[in-house]
KOLVEXZA-252893 format. One line per 4 residues: number of its first residue (from 1); their letters; for each residue x negated, y, z of C-alpha. Coordinates in nm, 3 decimals. Layout:
<rs>
NUM = A = X:Y:Z; ...
</rs>
This chain:
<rs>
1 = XXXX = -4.254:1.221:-2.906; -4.450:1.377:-2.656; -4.275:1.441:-2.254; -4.133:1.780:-2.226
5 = XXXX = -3.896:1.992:-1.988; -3.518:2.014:-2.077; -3.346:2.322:-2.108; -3.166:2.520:-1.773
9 = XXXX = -2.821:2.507:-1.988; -2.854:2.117:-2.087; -2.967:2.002:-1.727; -2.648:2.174:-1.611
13 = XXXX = -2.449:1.985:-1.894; -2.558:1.699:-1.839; -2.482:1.725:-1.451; -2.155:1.885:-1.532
17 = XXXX = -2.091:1.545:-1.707; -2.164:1.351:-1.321; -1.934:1.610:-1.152; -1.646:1.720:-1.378
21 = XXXX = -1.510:1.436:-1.590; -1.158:1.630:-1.626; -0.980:1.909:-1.492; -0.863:1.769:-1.155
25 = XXXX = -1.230:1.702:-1.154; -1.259:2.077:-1.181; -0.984:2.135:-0.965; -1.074:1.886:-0.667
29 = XXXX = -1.433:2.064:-0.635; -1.277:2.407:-0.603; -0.982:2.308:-0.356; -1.245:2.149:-0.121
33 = XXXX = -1.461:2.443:-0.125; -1.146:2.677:-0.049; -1.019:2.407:0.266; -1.418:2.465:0.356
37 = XXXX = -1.376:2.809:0.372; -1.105:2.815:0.615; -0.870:2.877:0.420; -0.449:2.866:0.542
41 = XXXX = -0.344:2.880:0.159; -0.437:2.775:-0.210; -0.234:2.860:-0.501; -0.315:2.659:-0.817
45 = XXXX = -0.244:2.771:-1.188; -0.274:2.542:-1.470; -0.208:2.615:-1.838; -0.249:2.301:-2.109
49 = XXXX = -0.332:2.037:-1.827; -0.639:2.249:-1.765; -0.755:2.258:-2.118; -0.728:2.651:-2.177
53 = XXXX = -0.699:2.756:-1.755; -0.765:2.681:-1.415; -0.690:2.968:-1.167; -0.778:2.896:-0.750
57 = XXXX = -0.696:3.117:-0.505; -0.721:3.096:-0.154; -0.761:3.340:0.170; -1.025:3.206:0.332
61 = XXXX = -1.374:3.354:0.454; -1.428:3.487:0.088; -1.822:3.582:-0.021; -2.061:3.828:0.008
65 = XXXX = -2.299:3.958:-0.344; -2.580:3.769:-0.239; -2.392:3.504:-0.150; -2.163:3.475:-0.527
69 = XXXX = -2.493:3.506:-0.687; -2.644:3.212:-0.524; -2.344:2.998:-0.560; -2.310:2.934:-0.891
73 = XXXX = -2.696:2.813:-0.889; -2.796:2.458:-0.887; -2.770:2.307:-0.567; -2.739:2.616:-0.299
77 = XXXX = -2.528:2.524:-0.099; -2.390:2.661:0.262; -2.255:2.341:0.377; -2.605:2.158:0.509
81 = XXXX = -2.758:2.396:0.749; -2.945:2.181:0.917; -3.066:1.992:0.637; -2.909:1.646:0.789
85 = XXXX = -2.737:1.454:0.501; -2.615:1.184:0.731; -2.442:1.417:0.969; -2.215:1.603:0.707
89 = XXXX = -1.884:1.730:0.836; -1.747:1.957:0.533; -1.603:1.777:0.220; -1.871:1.990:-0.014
93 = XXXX = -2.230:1.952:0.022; -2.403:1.917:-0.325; -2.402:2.273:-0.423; -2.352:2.126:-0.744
97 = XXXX = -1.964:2.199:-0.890; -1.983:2.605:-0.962; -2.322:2.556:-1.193; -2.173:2.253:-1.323
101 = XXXX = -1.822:2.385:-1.401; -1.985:2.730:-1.536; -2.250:2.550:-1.770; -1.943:2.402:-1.964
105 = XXXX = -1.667:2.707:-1.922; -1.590:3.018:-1.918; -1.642:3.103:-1.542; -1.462:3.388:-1.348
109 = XXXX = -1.565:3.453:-0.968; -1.402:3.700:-0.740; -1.422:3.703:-0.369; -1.416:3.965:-0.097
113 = XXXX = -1.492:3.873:0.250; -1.344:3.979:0.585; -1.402:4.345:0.638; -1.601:4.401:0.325
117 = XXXX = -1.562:4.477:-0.084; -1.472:4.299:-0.345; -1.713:4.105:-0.603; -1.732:3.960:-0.963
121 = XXXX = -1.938:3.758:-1.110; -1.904:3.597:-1.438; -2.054:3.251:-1.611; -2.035:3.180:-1.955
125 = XXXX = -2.176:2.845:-2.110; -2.411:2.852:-1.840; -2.571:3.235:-1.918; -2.483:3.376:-1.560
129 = XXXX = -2.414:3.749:-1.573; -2.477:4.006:-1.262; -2.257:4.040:-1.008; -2.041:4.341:-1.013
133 = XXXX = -1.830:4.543:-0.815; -1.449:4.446:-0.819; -1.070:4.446:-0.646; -0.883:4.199:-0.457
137 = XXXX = -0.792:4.045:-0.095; -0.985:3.881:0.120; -1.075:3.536:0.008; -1.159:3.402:-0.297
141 = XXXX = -0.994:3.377:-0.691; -1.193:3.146:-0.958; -1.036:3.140:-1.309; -1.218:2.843:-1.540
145 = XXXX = -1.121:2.905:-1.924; -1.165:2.699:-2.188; -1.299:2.363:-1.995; -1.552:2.169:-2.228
149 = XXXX = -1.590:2.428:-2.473; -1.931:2.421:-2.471; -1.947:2.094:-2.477; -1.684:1.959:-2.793
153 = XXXX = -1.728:1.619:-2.754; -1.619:1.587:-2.381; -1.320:1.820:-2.493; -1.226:1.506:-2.730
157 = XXXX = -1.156:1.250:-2.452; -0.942:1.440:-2.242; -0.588:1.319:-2.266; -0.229:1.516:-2.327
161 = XXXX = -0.107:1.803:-2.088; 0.082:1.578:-1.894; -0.158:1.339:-1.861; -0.403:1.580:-1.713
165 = XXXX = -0.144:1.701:-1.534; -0.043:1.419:-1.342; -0.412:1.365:-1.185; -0.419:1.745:-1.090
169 = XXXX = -0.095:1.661:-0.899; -0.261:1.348:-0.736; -0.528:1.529:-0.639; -0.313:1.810:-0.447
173 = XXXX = -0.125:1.514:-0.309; -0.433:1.370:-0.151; -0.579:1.709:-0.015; -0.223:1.824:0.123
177 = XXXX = -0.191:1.496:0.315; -0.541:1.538:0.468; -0.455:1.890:0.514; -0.152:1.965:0.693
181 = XXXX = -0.259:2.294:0.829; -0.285:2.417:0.436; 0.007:2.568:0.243; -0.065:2.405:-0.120
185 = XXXX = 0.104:2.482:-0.428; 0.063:2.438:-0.799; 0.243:2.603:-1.153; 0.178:2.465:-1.485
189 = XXXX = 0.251:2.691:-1.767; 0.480:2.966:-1.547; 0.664:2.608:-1.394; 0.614:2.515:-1.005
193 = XXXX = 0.514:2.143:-0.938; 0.433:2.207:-0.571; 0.518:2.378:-0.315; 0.419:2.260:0.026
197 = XXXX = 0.428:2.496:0.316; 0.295:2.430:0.682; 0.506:2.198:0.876; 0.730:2.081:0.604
201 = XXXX = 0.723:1.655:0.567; 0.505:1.607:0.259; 0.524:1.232:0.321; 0.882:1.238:0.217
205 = XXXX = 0.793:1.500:-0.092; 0.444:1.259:-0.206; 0.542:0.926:-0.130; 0.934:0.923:-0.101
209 = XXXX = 1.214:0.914:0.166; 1.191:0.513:0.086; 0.870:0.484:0.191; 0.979:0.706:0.563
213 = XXXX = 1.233:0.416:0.599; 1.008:0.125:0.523; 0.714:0.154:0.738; 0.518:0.077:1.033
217 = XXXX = 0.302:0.304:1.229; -0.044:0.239:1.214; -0.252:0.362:1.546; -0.570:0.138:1.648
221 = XXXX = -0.905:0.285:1.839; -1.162:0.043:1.873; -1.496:0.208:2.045; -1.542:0.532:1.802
225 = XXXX = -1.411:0.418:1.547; -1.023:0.521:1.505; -0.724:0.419:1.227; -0.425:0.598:1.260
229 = XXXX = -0.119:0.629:0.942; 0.115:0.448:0.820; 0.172:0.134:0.571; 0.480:-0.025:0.451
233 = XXXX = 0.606:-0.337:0.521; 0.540:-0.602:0.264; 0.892:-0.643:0.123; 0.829:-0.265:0.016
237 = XXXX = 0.568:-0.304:-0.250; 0.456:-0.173:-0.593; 0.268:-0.340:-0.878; -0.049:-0.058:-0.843
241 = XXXX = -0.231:0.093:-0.603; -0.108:0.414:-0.718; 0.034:0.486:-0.375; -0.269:0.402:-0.155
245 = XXXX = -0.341:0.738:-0.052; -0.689:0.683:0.211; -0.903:0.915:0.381; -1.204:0.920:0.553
249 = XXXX = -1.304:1.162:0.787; -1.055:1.373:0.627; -1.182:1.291:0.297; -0.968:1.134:0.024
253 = XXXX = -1.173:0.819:-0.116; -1.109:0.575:-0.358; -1.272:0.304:-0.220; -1.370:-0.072:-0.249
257 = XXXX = -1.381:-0.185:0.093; -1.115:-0.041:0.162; -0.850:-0.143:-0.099; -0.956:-0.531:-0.024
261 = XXXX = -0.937:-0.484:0.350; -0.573:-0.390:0.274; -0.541:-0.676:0.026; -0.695:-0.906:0.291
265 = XXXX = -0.502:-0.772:0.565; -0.148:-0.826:0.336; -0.250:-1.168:0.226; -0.004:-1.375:0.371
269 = XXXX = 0.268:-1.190:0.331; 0.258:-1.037:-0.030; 0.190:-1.193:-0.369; -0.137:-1.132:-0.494
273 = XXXX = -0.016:-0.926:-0.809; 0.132:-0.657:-0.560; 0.039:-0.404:-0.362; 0.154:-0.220:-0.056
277 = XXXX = 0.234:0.115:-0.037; -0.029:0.319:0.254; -0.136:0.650:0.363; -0.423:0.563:0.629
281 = XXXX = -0.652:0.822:0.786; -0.991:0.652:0.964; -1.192:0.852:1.156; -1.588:0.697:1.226
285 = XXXX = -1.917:0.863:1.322; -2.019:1.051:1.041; -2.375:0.916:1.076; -2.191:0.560:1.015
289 = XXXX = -2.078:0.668:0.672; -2.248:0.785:0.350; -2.064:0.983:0.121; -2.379:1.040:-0.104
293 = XXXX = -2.284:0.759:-0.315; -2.183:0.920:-0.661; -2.128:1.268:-0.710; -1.726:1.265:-0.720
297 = XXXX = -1.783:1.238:-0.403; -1.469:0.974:-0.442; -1.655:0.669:-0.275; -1.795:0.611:0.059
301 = XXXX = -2.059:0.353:0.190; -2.025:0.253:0.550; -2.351:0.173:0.757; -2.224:-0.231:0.832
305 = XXXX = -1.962:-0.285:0.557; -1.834:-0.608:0.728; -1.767:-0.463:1.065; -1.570:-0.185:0.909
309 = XXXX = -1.412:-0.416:0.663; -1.261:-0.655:0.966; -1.145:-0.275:1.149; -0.923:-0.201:0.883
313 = XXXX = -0.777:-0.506:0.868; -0.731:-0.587:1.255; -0.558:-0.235:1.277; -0.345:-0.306:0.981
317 = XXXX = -0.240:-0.656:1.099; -0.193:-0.492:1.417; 0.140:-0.290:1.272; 0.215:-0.569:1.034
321 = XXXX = 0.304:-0.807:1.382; 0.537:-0.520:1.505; 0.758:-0.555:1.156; 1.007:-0.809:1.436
325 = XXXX = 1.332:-0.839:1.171; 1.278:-0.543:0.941; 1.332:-0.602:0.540; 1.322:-0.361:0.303
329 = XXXX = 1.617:-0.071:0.323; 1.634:-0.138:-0.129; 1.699:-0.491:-0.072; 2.055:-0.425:0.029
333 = XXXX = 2.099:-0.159:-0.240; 1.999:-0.437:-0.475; 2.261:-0.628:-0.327; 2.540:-0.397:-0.306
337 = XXXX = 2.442:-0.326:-0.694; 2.481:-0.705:-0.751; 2.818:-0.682:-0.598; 2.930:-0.390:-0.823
341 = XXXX = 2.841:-0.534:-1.160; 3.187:-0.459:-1.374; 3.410:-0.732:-1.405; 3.477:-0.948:-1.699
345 = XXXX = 3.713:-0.817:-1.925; 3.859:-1.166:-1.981; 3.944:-1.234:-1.604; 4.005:-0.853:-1.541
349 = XXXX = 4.349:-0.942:-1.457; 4.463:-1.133:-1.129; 4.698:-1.428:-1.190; 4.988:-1.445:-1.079
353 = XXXX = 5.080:-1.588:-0.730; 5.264:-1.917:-0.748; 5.651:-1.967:-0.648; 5.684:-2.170:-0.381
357 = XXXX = 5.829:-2.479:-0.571; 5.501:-2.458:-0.835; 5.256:-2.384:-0.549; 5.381:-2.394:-0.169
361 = XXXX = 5.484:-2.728:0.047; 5.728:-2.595:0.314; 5.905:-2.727:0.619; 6.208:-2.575:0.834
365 = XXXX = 6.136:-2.289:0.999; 5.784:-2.228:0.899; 5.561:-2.018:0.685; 5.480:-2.140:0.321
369 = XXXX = 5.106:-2.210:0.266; 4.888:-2.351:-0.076; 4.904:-2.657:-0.105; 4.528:-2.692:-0.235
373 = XXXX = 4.347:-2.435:-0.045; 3.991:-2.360:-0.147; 3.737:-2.502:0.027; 3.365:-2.347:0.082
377 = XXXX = 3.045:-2.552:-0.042; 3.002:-2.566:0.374; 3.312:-2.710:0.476; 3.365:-3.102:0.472
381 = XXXX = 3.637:-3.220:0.231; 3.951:-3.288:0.441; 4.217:-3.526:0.404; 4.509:-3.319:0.256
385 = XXXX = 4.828:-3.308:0.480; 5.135:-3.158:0.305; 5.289:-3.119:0.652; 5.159:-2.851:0.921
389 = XXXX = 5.280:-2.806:1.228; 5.245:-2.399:1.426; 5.056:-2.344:1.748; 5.243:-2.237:2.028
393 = XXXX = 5.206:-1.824:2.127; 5.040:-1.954:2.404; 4.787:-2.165:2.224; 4.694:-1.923:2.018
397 = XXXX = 4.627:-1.643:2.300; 4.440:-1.952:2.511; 4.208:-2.026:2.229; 4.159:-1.662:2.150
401 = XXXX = 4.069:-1.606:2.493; 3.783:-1.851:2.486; 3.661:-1.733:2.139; 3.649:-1.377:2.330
405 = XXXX = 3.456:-1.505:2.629; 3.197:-1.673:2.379; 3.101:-1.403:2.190; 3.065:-1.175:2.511
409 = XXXX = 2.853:-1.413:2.669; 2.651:-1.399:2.345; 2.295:-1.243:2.336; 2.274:-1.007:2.083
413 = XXXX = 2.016:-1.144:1.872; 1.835:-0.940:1.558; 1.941:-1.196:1.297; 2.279:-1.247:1.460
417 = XXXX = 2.497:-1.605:1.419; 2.533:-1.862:1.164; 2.900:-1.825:1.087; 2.841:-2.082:0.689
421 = XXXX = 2.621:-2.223:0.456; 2.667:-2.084:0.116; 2.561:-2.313:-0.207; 2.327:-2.478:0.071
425 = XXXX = 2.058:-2.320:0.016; 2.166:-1.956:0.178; 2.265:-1.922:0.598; 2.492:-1.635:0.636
429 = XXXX = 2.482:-1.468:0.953; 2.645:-1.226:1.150; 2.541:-0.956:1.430; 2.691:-0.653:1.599
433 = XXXX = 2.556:-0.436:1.345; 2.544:-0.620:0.993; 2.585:-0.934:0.780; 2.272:-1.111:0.737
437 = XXXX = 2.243:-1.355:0.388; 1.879:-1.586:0.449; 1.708:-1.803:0.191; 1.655:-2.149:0.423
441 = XXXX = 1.356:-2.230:0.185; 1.198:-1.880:0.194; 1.217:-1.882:0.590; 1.165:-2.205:0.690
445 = XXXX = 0.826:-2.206:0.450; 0.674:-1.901:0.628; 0.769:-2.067:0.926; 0.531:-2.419:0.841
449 = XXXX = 0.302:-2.205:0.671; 0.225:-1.992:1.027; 0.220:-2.295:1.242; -0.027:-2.460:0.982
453 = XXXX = -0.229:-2.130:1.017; -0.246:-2.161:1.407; -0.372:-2.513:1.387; -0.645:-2.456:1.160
457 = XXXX = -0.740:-2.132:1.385; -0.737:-2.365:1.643; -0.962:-2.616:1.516; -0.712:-2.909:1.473
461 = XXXX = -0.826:-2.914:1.108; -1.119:-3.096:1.077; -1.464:-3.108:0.865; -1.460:-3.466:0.651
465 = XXXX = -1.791:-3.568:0.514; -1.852:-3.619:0.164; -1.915:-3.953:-0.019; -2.181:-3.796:-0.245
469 = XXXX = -2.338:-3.449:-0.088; -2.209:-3.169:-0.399; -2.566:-3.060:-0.505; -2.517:-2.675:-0.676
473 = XXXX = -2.719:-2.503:-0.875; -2.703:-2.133:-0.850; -2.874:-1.823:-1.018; -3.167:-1.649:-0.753
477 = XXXX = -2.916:-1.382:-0.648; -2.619:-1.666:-0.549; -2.870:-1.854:-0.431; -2.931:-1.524:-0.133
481 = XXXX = -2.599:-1.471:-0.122; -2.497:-1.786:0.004; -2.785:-1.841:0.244; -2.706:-1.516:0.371
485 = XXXX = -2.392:-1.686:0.509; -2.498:-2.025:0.592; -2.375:-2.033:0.934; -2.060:-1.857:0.974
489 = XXXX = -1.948:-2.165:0.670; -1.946:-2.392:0.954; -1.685:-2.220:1.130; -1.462:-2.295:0.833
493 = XXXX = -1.568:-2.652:0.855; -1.858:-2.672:0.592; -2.175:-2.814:0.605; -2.403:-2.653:0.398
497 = XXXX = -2.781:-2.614:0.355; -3.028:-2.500:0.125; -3.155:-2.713:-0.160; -3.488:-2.562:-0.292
501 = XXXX = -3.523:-2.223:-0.390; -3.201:-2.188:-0.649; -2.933:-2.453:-0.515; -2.757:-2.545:-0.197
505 = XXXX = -2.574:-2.892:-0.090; -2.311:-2.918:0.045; -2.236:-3.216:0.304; -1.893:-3.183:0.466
509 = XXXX = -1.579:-2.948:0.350; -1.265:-2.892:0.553; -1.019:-3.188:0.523; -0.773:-2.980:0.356
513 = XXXX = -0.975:-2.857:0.054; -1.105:-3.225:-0.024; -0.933:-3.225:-0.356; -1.108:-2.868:-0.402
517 = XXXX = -1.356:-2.736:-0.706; -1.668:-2.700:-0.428; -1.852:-2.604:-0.686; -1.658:-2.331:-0.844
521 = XXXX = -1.512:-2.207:-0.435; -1.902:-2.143:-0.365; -1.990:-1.985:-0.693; -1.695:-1.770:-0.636
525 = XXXX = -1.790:-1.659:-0.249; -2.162:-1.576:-0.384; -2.028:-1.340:-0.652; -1.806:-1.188:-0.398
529 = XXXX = -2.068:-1.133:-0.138; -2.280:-0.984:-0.422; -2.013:-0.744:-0.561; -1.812:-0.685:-0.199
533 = XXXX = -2.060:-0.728:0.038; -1.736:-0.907:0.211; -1.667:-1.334:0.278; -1.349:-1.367:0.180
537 = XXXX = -1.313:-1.621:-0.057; -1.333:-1.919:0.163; -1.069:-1.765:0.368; -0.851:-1.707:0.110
541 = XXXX = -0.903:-2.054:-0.043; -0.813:-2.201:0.280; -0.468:-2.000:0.319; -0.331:-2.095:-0.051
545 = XXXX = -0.365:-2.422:0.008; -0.176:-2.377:0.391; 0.101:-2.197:0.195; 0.075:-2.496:-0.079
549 = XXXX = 0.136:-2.742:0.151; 0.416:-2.540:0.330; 0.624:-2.479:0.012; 0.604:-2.822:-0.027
553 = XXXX = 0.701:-2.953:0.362; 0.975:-2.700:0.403; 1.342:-2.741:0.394; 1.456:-2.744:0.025
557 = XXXX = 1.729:-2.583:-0.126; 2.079:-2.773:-0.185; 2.056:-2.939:0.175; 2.298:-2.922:0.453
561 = XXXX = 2.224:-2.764:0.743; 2.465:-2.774:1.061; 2.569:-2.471:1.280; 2.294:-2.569:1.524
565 = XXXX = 2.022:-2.591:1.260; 2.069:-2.257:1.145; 2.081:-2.122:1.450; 1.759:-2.291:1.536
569 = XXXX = 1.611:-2.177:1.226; 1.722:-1.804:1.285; 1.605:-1.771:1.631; 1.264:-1.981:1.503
573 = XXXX = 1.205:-1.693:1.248; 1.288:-1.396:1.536; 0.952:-1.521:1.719; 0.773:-1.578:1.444
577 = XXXX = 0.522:-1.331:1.282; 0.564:-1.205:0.952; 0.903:-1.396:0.895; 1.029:-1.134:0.709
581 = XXXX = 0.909:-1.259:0.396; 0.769:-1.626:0.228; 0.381:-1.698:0.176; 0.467:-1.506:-0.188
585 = XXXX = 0.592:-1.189:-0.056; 0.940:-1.272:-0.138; 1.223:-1.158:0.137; 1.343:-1.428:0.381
589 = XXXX = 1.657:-1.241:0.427; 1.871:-0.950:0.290; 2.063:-0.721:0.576; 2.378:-0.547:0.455
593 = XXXX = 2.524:-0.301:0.725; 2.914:-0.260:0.793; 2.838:0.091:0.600; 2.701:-0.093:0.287
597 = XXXX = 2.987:-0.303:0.292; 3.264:-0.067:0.363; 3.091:0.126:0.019; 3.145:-0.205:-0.148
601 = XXXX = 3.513:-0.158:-0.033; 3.533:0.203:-0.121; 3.648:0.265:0.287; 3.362:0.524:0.310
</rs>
């Protein structure tokens, strides 16, 4: 078939396809071009998810005639006036979503702009009409009807209402959190979703009062480049990324590098199947940044993807070291809810106490006490005495007296005081504010584990050569990859070199990954560094086996430990980084405040 021309209507269609993929598509476009225009408010209406309407209003600089006509051609635009697509500053720039939106609706423009007249204009299918004379404040109102009518088949894959409802929500989320200065809010068939005004805490409204109470302040400038927000500390997780809400510039992304620089940066102290809860906001030259990637505008590209990569995650391992003794505020829920399980049925019912001839020994003149008292899993087994003789009043108040002069003299330390051993395997602890339960095991391995860490920064862990050099054979592109990196392997304790033009050997690997796949760790990096543009394989091969081997040196559970030992271990895990939790994101400890145990008491 012979080269021809396509039609206006199906160029738009198939651009509409690049642009609007669903209503919050739709939606997204429209909000940006309103927070472009200045505008203080936007009110979104939704009927069917966006199926049958879309209604956005807003108050900002509104348009003139000439100005509505142009707009809802292909690519006019207002937002490049200098024609410099590397030094963009306004989250539209395409002129692409109004001709993309109207070739696959049923378009409705109005817009008046300061001290002027109102205007229409109306889109159909793509067959623009001519702008007409209309009523209405300053600002501008665009009503989309019938999304994807012209187009059937894209109508098909949308999903149910509240399916399509819950990414129009996500996407007000995002742009109300970037926006503070913006009242936002959104109905869905006459019902209000949101309602966000200026000033009020949409943190607590998006991502939960939780989330206020669980994290760390995030607020790291290095030359231009600044990262300021907040994530939550690792105990705090979820099992998506659902609430990773990033921005750059001001922009909401969902991007690569960044969602592994947060995985990287949470490594060591979260499981690898979870994922930390953030709202980050970095702020770069705009000329280091391209956000012509795709036209969702949705992904970035930064101008040296590594030195970006390692910002994000020095400023999040930055707040991560200031966590000192903070677990998550649900863990003690959890535990108060483990207390509060009902009580069986068949031991509802206390026993009895015994008389003293069943149960008591007694002497003259003094108190009757059991005769087998129960002893803790802590406490040595002591010879039983039937016979007890009192302290004197005077005893008592002299040993009471020293007890008191202890505990002043006491520093008040985060994790408090061993006071027992419970089941040994779990130190309870007390301190002027709360009762403290710790896992020995869970501590004491993220204590090896970051000691191990320090010595192999340090360069105590050393290269061992190889019997037989590993020869590997690699496709072209590994092959690039890998050479790419040749020497910044050696810091790591490899020695590799090239091995023709599709294969590398490799001489020397760090002692600790002797027992290692080589073959498969280097296959890995190459396809990371193809796919990422980022080294962290090696890395994180290097850390599982640290947190391996410290599972494995740590104390276990079911041994004793003396007073002194968990004391040791307590004030050990107060200077240690990250001791809030094991190498696997598990807690280290549980805190339960005199308030969550007077609930357990009902004394609230």
């Amino acid at each position: 078939m012979p080269v021809r021309f396509l039609d206006q209507t199906l160029i738009n269609q198939i651009a509409a396809g690049e642009v609007i993929e669903r209503p919050a598509s739709a939606i997204k476009e429209l909000v940006e071009n309103a927070i472009d225009a200045e505008a203080t408010r936007i009110d979104v209406v939704v009927r069917d998810g966006g199926k049958t309407l879309i209604s956005v209003t807003d108050n900002g600089s509104g348009m003139t005639p000439d100005d509505l006509a142009l707009s809802v051609e292909r690519h006019a635009t207002s937002k490049i006036p200098d024609g410099d697509l590397f030094n963009i500053r306004t989250l539209g720039f395409r002129g692409e979503a109004l001709p993309s939106i109207g070739s696959v609706s049923r378009l409705t423009i109005t817009s008046r702009p300061k001290d002027g007249d109102a205007w229409m204009i109306v889109v159909e299918g793509g067959q623009t009409n001519p702008v007409e004379p209309s009523s209405g404040s300053q600002g501008t109102k665009i009503e989309v009807r019938d999304l994807f009518y012209a187009t059937p088949a894209r109508l098909k894959f949308l999903k149910t209402a509240t399916s399509e409802l819950n990414h129009i929500t996500d996407i007000i989320y995002r742009q109300a959190l970037a926006n503070p200065q913006v009242d936002f809010t959104l109905r869905h068939d006459d019902r209000s979703v949101i309602n966000f005004t200026m000033g009020a805490d949409r943190l607590n409204a998006i991502l939960g009062k939780d989330f206020r109470d669980n994290v760390l302040d995030v607020n790291f400038v290095r030359e231009e480049s600044k990262l300021t927000g907040w994530v939550s500390i690792p105990t705090y997780n979820r099992s998506n990324s659902t609430d990773q809400y990033l921005f750059v510039n001001g922009r909401p992304v969902k991007d690569k590098l960044f969602a592994t620089a947060l995985k990287v940066a949470y490594q060591d102290v979260l499981a690898g199947n979870r994922f930390p809860c953030a709202c980050l906001f970095l702020e770069c030259d705009p000329e280091d940044v391209d956000i012509n990637v795709h036209p969702a505008k949705a992904e970035v590209r930064f101008r040296d993807p590594n030195l970006m990569r390692g910002f994000i995650i020095a400023g999040v391992r930055e707040a991560l070291t200031t966590m000192a003794s903070r677990t998550s505020t649900h863990l003690g829920d959890k535990a108060i809810m483990a207390f509060d399980r009902p009580v069986d049925p068949v031991v509802r019912d206390f026993p009895r106490m015994p008389t003293p001839v069943q149960g008591f020994v007694s002497t003259q003149g003094q108190q009757p006490r059991l005769s087998m008292p129960v002893r803790s899993s802590y406490m040595p087994l002591a010879e039983h005495k039937p016979s007890y003789v009192a302290p004197s009043p005077s005893q008592i108040a002299t040993v009471a007296q020293l007890i008191h002069q202890q505990e002043e003299n006491r520093e008040d330390h985060p994790l408090g005081y061993a006071k027992a051993q419970i089941h040994e395997t779990y130190i309870v602890a007390e301190s002027s504010e709360a009762l403290i339960l710790v896992d020995q095991h869970a501590a004491h391995e993220r204590l090896v584990y970051e000691r191990m860490k320090a010595d192999l920064a340090s360069g105590i862990v050393k290269p061992q050569a190889l019997l037989i050099p590993t020869i590997i054979e690699m496709t072209q592109g590994q092959h690039q990859a890998i050479e790419s990196v040749l020497p910044s392997l050696t810091q790591f304790g490899f020695n590799v070199e090239s091995f023709g033009d599709q294969a590398i050997v490799v001489r020397e690997v760090p002692s600790l990954m002797i027992k290692c796949n080589i073959k498969q760790l280097m296959v890995d990096l190459a396809t990371e560094i193809m796919e990422c543009e980022t080294t962290t394989t090696i890395e994180n091969a290097l850390h599982d086996i640290l947190a391996d081997k410290a599972c494995k040196n740590s104390i276990r559970a079911g041994r004793k430990l003396n007073i002194e030992e968990m004391n040791a271990l307590l004030r050990e895990m107060e200077k240690t980084p990250s001791s809030n939790q094991c190498n696997h994101g598990r807690p280290t400890f549980i805190k339960l405040s005199k308030m969550d145990m007077e609930k357990l008491f009902e004394r609230a």
